[in-house]
C-alpha positions as CSV (number, residue, x, y, z in Angstrom):
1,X,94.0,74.4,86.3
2,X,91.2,77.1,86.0
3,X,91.5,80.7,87.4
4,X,89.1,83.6,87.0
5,X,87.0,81.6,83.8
6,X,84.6,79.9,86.3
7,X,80.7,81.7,87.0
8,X,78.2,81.0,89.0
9,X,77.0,78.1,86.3
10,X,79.7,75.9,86.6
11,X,79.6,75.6,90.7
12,X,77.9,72.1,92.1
13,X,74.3,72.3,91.9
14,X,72.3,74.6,94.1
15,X,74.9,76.5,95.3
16,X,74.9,80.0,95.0
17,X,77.8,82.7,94.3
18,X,76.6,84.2,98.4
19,X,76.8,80.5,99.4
20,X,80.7,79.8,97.8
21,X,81.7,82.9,98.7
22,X,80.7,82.1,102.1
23,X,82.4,79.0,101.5
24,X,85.7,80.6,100.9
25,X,85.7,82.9,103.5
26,X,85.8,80.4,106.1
27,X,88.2,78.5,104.4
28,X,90.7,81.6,104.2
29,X,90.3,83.5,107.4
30,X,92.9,85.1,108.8
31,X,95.4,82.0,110.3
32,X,95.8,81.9,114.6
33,X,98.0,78.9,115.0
34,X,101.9,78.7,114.4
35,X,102.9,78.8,110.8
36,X,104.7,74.5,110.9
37,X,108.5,74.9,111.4
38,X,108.8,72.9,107.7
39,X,106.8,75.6,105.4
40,X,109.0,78.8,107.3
41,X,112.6,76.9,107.0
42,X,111.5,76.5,103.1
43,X,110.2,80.1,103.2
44,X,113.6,81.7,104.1
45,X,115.4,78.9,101.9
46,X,113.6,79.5,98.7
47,X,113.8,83.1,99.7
48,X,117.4,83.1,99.6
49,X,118.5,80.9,96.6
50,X,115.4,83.0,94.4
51,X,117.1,86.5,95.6
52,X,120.6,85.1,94.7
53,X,119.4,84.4,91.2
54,X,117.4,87.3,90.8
55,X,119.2,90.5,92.6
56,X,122.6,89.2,91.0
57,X,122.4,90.2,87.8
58,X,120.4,93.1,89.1
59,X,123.0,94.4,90.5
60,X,125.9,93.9,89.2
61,X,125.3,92.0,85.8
62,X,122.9,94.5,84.3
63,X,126.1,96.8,84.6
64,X,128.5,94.3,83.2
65,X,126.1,93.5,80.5
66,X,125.8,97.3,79.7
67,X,129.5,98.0,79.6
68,X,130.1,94.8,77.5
69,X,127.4,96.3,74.9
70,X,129.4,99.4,74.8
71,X,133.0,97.7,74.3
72,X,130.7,95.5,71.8
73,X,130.1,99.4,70.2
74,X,126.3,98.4,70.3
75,X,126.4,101.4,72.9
76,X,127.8,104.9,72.7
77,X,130.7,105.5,75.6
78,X,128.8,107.9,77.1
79,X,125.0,106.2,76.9
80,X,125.7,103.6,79.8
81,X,124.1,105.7,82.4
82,X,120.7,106.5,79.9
83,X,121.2,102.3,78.5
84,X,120.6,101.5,82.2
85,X,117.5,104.0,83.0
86,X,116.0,102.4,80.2
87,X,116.6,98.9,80.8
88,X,115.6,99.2,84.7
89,X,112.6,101.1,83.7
90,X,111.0,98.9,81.2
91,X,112.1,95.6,83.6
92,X,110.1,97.4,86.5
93,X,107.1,97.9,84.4
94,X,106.6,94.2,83.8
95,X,107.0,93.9,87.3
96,X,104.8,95.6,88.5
97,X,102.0,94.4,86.4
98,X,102.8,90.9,86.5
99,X,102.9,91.1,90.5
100,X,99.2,92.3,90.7
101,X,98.1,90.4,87.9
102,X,99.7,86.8,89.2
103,X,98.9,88.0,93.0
104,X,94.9,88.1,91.6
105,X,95.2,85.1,89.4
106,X,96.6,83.0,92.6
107,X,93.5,84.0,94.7
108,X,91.0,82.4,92.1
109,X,93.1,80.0,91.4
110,X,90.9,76.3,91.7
111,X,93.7,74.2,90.9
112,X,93.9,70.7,92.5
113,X,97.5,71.6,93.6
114,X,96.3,74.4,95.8
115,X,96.2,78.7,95.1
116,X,99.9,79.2,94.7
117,X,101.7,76.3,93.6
118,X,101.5,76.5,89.6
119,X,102.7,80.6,89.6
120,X,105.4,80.1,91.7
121,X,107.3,77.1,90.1
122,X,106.0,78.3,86.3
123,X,107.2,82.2,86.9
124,X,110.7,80.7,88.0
125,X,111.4,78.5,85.3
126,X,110.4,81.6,83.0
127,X,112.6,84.2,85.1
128,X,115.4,81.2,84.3
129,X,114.7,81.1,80.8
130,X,114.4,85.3,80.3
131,X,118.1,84.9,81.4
132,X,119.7,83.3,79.4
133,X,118.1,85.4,76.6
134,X,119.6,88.4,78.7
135,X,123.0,87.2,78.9
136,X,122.9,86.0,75.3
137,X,121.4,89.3,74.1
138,X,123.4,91.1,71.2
139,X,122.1,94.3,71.6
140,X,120.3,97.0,74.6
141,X,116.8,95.8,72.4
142,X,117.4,91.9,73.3
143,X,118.6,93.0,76.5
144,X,115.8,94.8,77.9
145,X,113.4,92.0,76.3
146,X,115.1,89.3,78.8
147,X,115.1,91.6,81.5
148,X,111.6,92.7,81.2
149,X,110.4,88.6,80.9
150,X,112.7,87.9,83.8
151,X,110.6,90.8,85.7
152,X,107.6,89.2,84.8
153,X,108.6,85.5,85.5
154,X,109.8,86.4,89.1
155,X,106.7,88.5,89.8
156,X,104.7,85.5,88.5
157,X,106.5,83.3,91.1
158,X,107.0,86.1,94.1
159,X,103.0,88.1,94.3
160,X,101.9,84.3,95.3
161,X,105.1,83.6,97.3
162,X,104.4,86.4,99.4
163,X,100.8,86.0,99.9
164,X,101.3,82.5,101.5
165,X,102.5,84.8,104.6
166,X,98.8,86.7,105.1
167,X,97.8,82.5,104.0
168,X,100.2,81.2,106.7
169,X,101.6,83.1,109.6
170,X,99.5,84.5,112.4
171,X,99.5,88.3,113.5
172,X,101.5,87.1,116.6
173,X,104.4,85.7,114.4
174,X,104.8,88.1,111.6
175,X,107.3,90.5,112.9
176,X,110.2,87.6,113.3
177,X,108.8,85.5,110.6
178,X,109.1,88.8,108.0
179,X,112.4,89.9,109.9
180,X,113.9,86.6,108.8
181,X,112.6,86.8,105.3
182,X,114.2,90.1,104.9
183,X,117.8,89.0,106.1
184,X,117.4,85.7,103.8
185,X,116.7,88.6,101.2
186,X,119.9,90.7,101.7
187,X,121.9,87.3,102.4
188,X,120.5,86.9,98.6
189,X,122.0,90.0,97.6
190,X,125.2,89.5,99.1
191,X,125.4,86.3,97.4
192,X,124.5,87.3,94.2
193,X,126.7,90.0,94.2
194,X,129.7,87.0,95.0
195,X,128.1,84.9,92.4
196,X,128.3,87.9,89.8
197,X,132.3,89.0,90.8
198,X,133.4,84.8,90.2
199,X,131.7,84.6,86.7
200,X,132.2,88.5,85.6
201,X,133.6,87.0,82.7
202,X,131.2,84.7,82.1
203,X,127.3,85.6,82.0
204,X,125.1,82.8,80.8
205,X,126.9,81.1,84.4
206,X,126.3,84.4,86.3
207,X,122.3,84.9,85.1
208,X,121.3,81.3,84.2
209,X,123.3,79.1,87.2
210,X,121.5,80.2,90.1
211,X,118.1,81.0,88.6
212,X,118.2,76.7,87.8
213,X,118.7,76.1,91.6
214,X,116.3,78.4,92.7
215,X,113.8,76.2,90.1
216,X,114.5,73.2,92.5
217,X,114.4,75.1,95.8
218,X,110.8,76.5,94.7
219,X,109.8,73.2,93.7
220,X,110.8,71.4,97.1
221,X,109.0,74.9,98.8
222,X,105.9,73.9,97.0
223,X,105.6,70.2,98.0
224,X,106.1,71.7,101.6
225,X,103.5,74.5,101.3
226,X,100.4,73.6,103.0
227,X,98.3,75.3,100.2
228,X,94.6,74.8,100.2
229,X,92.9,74.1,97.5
230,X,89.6,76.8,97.1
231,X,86.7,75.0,97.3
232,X,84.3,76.0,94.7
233,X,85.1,78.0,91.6
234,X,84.6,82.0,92.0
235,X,82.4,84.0,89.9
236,X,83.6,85.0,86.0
237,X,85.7,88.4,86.4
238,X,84.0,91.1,84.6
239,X,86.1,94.0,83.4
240,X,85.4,96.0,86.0
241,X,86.9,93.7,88.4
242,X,90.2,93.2,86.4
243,X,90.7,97.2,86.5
244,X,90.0,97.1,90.5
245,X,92.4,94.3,90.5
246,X,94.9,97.5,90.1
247,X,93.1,99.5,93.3
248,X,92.5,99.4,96.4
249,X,90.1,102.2,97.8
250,X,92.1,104.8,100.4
251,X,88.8,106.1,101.2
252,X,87.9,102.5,102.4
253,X,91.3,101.6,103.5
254,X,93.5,104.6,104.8
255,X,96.1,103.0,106.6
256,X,96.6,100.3,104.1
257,X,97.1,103.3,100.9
258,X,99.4,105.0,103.7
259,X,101.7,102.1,104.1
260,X,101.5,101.8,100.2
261,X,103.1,105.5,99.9
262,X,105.6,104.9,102.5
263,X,106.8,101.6,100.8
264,X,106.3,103.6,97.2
265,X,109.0,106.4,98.6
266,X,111.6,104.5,100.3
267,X,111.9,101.7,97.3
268,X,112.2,105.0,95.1
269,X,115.2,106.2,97.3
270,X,116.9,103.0,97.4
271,X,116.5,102.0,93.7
272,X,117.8,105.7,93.3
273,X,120.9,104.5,94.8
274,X,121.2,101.1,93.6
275,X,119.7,101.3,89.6
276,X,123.2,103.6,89.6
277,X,125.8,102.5,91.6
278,X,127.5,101.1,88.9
279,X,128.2,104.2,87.8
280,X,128.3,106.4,90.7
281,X,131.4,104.7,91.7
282,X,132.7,104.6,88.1
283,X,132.4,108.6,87.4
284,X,131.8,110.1,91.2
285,X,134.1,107.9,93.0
286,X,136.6,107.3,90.0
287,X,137.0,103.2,90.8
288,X,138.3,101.7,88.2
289,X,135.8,99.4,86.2
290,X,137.9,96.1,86.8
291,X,137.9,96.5,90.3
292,X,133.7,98.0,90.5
293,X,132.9,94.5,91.2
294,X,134.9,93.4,93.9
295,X,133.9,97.0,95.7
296,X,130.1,96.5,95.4
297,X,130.5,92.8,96.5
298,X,132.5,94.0,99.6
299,X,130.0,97.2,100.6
300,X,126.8,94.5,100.1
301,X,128.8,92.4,102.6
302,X,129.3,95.3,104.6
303,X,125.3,96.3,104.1
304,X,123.9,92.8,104.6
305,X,126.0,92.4,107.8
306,X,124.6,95.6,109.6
307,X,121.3,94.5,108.0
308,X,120.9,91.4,109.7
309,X,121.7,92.4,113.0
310,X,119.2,96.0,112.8
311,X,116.8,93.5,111.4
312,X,116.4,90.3,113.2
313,X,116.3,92.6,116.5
314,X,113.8,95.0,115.0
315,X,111.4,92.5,114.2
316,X,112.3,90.9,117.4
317,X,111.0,93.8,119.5
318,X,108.6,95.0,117.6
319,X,106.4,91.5,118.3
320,X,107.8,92.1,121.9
321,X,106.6,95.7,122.1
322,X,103.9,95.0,120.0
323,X,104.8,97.9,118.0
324,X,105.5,98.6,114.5
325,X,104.7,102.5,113.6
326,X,107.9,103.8,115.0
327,X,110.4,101.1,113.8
328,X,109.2,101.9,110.5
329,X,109.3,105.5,110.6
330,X,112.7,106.2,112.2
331,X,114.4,103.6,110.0
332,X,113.0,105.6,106.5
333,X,114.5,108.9,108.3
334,X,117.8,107.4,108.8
335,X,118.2,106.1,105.5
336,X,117.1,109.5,103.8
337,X,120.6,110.8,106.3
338,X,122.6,108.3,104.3
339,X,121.2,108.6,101.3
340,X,122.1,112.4,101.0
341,X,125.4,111.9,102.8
342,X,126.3,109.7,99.3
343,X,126.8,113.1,97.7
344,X,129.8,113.8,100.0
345,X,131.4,110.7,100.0
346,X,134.4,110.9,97.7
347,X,136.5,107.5,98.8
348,X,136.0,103.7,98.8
349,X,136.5,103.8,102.5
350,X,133.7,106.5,103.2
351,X,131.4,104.7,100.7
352,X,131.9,101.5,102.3
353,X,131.1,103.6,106.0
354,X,127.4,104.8,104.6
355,X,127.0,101.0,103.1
356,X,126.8,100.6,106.7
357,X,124.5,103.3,107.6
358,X,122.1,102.5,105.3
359,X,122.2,98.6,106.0
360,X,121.4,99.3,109.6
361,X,118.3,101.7,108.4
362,X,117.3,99.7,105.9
363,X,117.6,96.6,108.4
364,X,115.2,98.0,110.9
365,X,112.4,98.6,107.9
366,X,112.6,95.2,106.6
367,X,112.4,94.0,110.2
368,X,109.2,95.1,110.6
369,X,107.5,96.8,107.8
370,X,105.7,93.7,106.2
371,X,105.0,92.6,109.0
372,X,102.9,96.3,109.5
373,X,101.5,95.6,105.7
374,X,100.1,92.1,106.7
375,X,98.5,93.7,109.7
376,X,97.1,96.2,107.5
377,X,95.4,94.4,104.5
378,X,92.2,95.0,103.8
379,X,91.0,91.4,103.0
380,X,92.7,88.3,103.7
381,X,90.4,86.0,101.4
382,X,92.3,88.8,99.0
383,X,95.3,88.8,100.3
384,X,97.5,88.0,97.1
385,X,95.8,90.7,94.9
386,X,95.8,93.0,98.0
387,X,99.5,92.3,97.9
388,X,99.4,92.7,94.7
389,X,98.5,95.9,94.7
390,X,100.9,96.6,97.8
391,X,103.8,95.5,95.5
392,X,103.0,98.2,93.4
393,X,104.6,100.6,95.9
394,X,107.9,98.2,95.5
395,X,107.8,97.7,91.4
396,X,106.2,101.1,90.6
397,X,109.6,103.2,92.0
398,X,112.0,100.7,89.8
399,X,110.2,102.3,86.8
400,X,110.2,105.7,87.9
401,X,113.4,106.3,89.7
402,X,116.0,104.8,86.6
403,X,113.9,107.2,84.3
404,X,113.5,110.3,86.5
405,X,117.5,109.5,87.7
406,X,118.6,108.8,84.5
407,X,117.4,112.5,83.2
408,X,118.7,114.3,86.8
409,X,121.9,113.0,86.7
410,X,122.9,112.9,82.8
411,X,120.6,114.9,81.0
412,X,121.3,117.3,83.6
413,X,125.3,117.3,83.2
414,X,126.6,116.1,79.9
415,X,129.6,114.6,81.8
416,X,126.4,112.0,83.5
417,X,127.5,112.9,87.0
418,X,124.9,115.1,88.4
419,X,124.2,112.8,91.5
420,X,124.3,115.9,93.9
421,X,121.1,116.9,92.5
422,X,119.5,112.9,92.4
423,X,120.7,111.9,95.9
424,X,118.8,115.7,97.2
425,X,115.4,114.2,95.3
426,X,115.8,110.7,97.2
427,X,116.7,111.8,100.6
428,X,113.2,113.9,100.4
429,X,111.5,111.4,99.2
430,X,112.1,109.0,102.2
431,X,111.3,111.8,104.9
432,X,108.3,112.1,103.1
433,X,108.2,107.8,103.4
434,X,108.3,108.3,107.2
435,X,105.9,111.2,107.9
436,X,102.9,109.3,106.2
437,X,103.9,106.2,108.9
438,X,102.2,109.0,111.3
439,X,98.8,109.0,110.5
440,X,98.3,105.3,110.6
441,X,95.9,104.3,113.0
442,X,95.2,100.5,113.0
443,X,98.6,99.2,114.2
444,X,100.4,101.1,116.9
């Protein structure tokens, strides 16, 4: 396989870097027929199984593997909340640099196997193998290391993942096709989350099982994947364009850098919520740590329920209506409500009512909002760096938001249970996440 080495030297004789980059732009315009039936059912299946391997131990076995460092006396009693800012932090920053940096690679990619195949099967099988060093880790350091090499690995396999979408699915088809892949997503959650309460006792089942199906599933994705190969080998990458791998101009492209801050504000909320919830219910609540998991595996239940009915109709209309702007708006409004009505929830019962509240908003978004980024990129011979850059918005908040929380809520209150303050910071930051929808002018 050969990615961004090529130049101009080593294309067939007498052609020019004009003439193959002609070349590739009409091999990679923008697709008008209907994505094949085979590559979307493996879409939303590989989606599913690779969010059950991934968002499991995310959410509920980062936690566990926290706590068990602390009963292991590798972490002080009352450094679980800071353990976790840390961990979350440095995971997101691989993230987000291996999602740009795997998103560009796959674009230039010349491989005989087509753009995306290699990164997504070979960032799996790393993601697989970061896991078991995770759930084997004696210590936070070892601990963060797998985390931040399963970040990486899953980036690898997801920035070229997603871009088969902008490769694959017409304008026409976007809003149900992404509505689906965002309930296959939460449906990942939900089962992670189940995965995570059966083996709580047991984590190199809980990180490692499901991360070695989701190895096959991608495999069989791949062998369905109708990826084209690209037909002559790009230009060598100067320097230069390796740091504009990281930018996109929002001089050039103003609704695509306000749909980036939109996405940037609402992940920041959510991961707000979610890096701690562990916690939250430990020392707002007061659930008892035994029974933590079986509450968060119940409220995702609840949450992915509402999610997949708000979503699959949201992304429904919106290709109906032809609109996308106000689906995405109103949904980041409503979950800013539920994200500052968390600071006043003081039961199970009332936690498991704003679970609810903020699957329905956060149902509607998913519904429609990639399909508003697709609409919205600025090149689709580009589209995996473009993405790339786009997933910034989704990693860049998982490295901020553990940090800037972890600081709020303990650093704050030496009894780590300052979430009054944190939940305030999150709910603005999503009204800010819909009033930038506004402005956008190239889809309605």
């Amino acid at each position: 396989m050969t990615t961004s080495s090529g130049s101009a030297a080593g294309m067939p004789s007498g052609m020019t870097v004009a003439t193959a980059t002609a070349q590739n732009d009409a091999v990679f315009h923008e697709p008008t027929e209907p994505a094949r039936r085979s590559y979307v059912a493996w879409l939303l299946i590989a989606q599913l199984v690779f969010f059950i391997a991934l968002l499991g131990p995310a959410i509920v076995g980062i936690g566990l593997k926290i706590q068990s460092l602390v009963d292991a006396g590798e972490i002080a009693a009352n450094g679980a909340t800071g353990a976790a800012a840390v961990l979350g932090g440095v995971g997101a920053l691989f993230a987000t640099l291996a999602n740009v940096i795997f998103g560009r690679l796959s674009d230039r990619t010349t491989s005989r196997w087509g753009r995306r195949r290699i990164w997504i099967v070979a960032g799996t099988v790393i993601m697989t193998v970061a896991f078991l060093i995770m759930a084997l880790a004696p210590n936070l350091l070892w601990a963060t290391v797998g985390w931040a090499l399963a970040q990486l690995g899953a980036n690898m396999a997801l920035a070229p993942f997603i871009a088969t979408i902008a490769d694959q699915v017409p304008r026409f088809q976007r809003g149900k096709i992404t509505a689906s892949l965002g309930i296959a997503q939460n449906i990942g959650v939900l089962g992670g989350t189940y995965v995570a309460q059966a083996f709580v006792g047991q984590l190199v089942i809980m990180f490692v099982g499901p991360a070695v199906l989701a190895v096959i599933v991608m495999v069989i994705f791949v062998v369905v994947l109708p990826d084209r190969r690209l037909p002559v080998r790009p230009p060598r990458a100067t320097l230069r364009d390796w740091a504009e791998t990281f930018w996109v101009s929002p001089r050039k492209n103003p609704d695509y850098a306000l749909a980036w801050w939109s996405r940037f504000l609402i992940t920041f909320a959510s991961f707000g919520f979610t890096t701690f919830r562990f916690f939250y219910l430990l020392n707002h609540i007061g659930v008892p740590e035994a029974d933590i998991p079986a509450v968060i595996t119940t409220s995702v239940l609840i949450y992915t329920i509402a999610l997949i009915a708000a979503s699959y109709f949201a992304g429904w209309l919106s290709d109906r209506l032809g609109r996308r702007k106000v689906f995405v708006w109103s949904s980041t409004a409503l979950f800013a409500i539920g994200t500052f009505a968390l600071i006043f929830v003081n039961d199970v019962s009332g936690f498991y009512v704003l679970e609810a509240l903020l699957g329905i908003a956060f149902g509607i978004y998913v519904g429609v909002d990639l399909a508003l980024v697709v609409d919205v990129l600025p090149d689709p011979e580009n589209s995996g760096k473009d993405l790339g850059v786009f997933n910034i918005a989704n990693a860049l908040p998982q490295t901020i938001a553990p940090l800037i929380g972890g600081i709020l809520v303990y650093v704050s209150d030496p009894t780590g249970n300052n979430y009054a303050l944190w939940f305030s910071v999150c709910a603005v930051a999503a009204i800010v996440g819909a009033l930038v929808i506004f402005p956008i002018k190239k889809v309605r």
